[in-house]
VOBA-109115 format. One line per 3 residues: for each residue z, x, y of N, C-alpha, C, CB. Coordinates in pm, whole numbers. Each point is the difference from the previous one (the first is absolute). Glycine has a CB too. Example, Ala and Ser with C-alpha at 12.3 -4.5 7.8 and 13.67 -1.06 7.14 Angstrom:
<atoms>
780,1319,-569,0,-89,119,0,90,120,125,-189,-117 | -197,154,222,6,82,119,73,-77,109,-215,118,-63
</atoms>
This chain:
<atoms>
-2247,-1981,14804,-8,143,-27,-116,30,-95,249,21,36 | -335,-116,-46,-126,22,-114,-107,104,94,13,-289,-147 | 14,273,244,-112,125,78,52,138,12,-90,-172,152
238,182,-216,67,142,12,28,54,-134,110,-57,216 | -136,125,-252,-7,79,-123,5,146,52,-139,-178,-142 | 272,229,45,25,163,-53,-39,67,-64,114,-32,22
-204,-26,-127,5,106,-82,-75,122,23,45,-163,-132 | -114,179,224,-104,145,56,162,105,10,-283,-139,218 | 363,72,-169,148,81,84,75,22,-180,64,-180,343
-45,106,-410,76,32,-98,-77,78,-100,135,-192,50 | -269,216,-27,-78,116,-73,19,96,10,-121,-78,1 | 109,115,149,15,105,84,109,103,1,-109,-151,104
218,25,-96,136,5,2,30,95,-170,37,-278,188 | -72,223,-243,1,-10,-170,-59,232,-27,-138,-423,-53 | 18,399,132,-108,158,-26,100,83,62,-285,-62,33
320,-12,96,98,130,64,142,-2,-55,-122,-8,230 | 152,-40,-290,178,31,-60,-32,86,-129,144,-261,69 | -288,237,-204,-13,95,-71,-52,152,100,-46,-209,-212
-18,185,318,-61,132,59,203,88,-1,-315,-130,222 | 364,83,-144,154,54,48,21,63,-155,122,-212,215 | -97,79,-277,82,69,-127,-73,136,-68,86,-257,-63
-199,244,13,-86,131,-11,-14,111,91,-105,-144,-101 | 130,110,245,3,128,82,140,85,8,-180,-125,137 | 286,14,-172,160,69,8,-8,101,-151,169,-258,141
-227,249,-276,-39,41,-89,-39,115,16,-27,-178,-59 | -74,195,152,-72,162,31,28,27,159,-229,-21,-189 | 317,13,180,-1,36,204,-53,101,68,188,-72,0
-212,179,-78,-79,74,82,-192,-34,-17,242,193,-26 | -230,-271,-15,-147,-56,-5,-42,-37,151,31,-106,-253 | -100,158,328,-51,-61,101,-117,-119,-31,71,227,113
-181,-249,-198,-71,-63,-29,91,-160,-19,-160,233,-86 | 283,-203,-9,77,-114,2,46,-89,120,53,127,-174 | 20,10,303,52,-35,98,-98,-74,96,157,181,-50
-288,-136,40,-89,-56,78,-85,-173,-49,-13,299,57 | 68,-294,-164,-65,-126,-76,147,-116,31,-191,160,-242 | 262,-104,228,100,-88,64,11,-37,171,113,102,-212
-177,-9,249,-26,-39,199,-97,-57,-36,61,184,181 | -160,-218,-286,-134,-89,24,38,-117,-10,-156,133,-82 | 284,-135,-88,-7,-140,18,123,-82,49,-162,32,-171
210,61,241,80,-28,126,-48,-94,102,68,211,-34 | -170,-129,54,-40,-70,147,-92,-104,-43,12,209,162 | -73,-214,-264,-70,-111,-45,107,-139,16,-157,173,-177
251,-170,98,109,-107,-12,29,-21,124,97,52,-203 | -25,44,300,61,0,122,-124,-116,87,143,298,-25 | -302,-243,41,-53,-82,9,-52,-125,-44,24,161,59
29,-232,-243,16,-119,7,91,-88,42,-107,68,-115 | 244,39,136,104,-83,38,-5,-29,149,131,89,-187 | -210,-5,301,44,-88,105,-100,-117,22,121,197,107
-229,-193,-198,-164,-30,49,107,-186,-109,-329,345,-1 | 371,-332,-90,53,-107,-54,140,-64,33,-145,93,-148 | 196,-32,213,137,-14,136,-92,-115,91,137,315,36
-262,-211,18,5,-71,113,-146,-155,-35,111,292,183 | -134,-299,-327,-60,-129,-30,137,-53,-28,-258,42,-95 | 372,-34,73,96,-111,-31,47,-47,116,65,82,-202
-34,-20,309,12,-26,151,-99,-83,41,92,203,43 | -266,-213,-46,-47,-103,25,-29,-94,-105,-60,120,168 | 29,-103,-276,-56,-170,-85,187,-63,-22,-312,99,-221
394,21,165,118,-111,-94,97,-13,142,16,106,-325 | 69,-22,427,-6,-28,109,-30,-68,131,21,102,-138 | -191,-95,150,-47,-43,102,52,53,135,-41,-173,-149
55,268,138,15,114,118,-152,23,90,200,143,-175 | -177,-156,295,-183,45,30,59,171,-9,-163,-237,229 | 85,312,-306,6,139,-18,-71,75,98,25,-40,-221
-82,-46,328,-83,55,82,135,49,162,-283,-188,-135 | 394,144,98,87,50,110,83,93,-96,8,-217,187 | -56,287,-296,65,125,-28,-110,124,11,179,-135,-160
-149,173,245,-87,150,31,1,139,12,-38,-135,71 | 143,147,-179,-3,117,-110,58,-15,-140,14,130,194 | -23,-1,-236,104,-56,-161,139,-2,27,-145,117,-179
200,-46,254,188,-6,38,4,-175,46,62,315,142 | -139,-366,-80,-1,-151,32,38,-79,-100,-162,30,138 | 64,36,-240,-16,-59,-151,131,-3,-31,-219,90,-84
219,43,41,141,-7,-124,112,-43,131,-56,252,-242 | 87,-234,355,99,-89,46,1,-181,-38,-15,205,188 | -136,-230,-186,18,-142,6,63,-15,-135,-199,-74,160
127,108,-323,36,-27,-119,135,23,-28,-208,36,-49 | 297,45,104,131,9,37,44,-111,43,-20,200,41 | 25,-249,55,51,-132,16,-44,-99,-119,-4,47,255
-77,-34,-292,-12,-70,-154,67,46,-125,-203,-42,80 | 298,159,-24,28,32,-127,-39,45,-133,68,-101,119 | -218,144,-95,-61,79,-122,16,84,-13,-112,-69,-12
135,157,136,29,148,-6,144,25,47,-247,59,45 | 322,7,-86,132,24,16,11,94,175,44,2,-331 | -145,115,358,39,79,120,-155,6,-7,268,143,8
-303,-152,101,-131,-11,107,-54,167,-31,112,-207,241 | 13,304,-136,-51,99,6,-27,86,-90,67,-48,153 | 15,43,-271,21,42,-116,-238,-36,-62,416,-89,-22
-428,-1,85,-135,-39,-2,-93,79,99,87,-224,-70 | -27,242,147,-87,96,117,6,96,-28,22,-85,161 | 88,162,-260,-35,139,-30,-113,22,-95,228,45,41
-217,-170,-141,-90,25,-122,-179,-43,90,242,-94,-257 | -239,24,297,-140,15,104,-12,93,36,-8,-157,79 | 69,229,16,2,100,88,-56,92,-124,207,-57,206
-114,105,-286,-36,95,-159,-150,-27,-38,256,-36,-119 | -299,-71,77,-121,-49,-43,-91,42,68,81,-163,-75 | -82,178,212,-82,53,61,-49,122,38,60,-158,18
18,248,-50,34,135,73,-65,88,-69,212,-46,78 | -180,17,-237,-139,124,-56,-133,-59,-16,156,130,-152 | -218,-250,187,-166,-43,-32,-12,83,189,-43,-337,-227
129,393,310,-39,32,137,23,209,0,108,-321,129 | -62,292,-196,28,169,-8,97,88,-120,-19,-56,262 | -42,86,-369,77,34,-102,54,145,-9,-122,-176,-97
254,180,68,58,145,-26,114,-69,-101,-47,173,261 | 72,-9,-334,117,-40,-102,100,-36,70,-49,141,-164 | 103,-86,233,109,-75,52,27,-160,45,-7,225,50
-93,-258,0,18,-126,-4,-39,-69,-91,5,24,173 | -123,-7,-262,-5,-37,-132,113,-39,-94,-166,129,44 | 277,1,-39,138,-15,-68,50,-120,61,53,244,-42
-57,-247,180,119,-147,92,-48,-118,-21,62,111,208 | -224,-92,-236,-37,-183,-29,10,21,-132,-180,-107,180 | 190,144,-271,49,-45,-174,134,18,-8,-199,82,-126
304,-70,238,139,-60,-15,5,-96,111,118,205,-103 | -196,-250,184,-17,-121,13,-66,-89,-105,11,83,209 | -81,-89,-290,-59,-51,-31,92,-24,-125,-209,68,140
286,-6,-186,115,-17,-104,82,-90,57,0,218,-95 | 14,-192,222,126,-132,54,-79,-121,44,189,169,113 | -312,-150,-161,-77,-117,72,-13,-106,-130,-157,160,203
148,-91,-336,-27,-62,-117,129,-117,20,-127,229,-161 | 280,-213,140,76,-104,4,-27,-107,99,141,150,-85 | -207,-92,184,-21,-148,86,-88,-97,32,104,105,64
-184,-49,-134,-135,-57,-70,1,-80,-64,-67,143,-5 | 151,-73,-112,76,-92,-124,46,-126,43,86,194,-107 | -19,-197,187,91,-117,63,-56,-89,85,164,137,-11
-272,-114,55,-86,-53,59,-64,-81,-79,-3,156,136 | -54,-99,-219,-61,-92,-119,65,-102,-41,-86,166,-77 | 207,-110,42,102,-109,-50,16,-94,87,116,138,-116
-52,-151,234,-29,-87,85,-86,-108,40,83,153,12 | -252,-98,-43,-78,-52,10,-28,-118,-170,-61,230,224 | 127,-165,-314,-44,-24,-100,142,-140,-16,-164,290,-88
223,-256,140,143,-121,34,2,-121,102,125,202,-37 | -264,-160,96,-57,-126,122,-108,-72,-144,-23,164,346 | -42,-116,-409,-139,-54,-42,91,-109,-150,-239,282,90
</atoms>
């Protein structure tokens, strides 16, 4: 496991749980709400981009017969890192939706995804941090 390292994810992890706590503080802050979808999706994207290096180096999965991210988080599921797959496909799905088209309304739905995304993140880490 010397070629797999977290800590980019437990930084990340780390900016976006103070972003939450400071945005629940001022909630009508949109500047807040939107800094928390940044570093939302920032994390969201170390966690599958570091999901799917543990699937090939500590694994040895060829990652080349998973060909999407639902592939993904199904496979790491059977590994047991992630507790519910889809529960993962929503927070992707979220991550993506305002860098493609932003309105408040959905703005509001990915920073309560992104609140339910923080615990599983968390646990993820842990996990990972319980293999190393």
């Amino acid at each position: 496991m010397q070629d797999f390292k977290i800590d980019a994810l437990v930084n990340a992890c780390t900016q976006f749980e103070q972003g939450i706590e400071i945005s629940m503080q001022n909630p009508e802050n949109a500047l807040m709400r939107d800094g928390v979808i940044q570093r939302f999706e920032y994390t969201m994207a170390l966690s599958w981009k570091l999901i799917e290096r543990y699937l090939k180096v500590v694994v040895a999965i060829d990652t080349h017969t998973i060909h999407s991210r639902k592939d993904l988080f199904r496979e790491v599921a059977k590994w047991h890192l992630i507790d519910n797959a889809e529960s993962w496909f929503k927070y992707y799905k979220a991550g993506n939706e305002t860098s493609h088209d932003y309105h408040l309304d959905k703005a509001n739905e990915v920073y309560e995804q992104a609140k339910l995304f923080l615990h599983d993140v968390k646990k993820l880490i842990k996990k990972f941090q319980e293999l190393m």
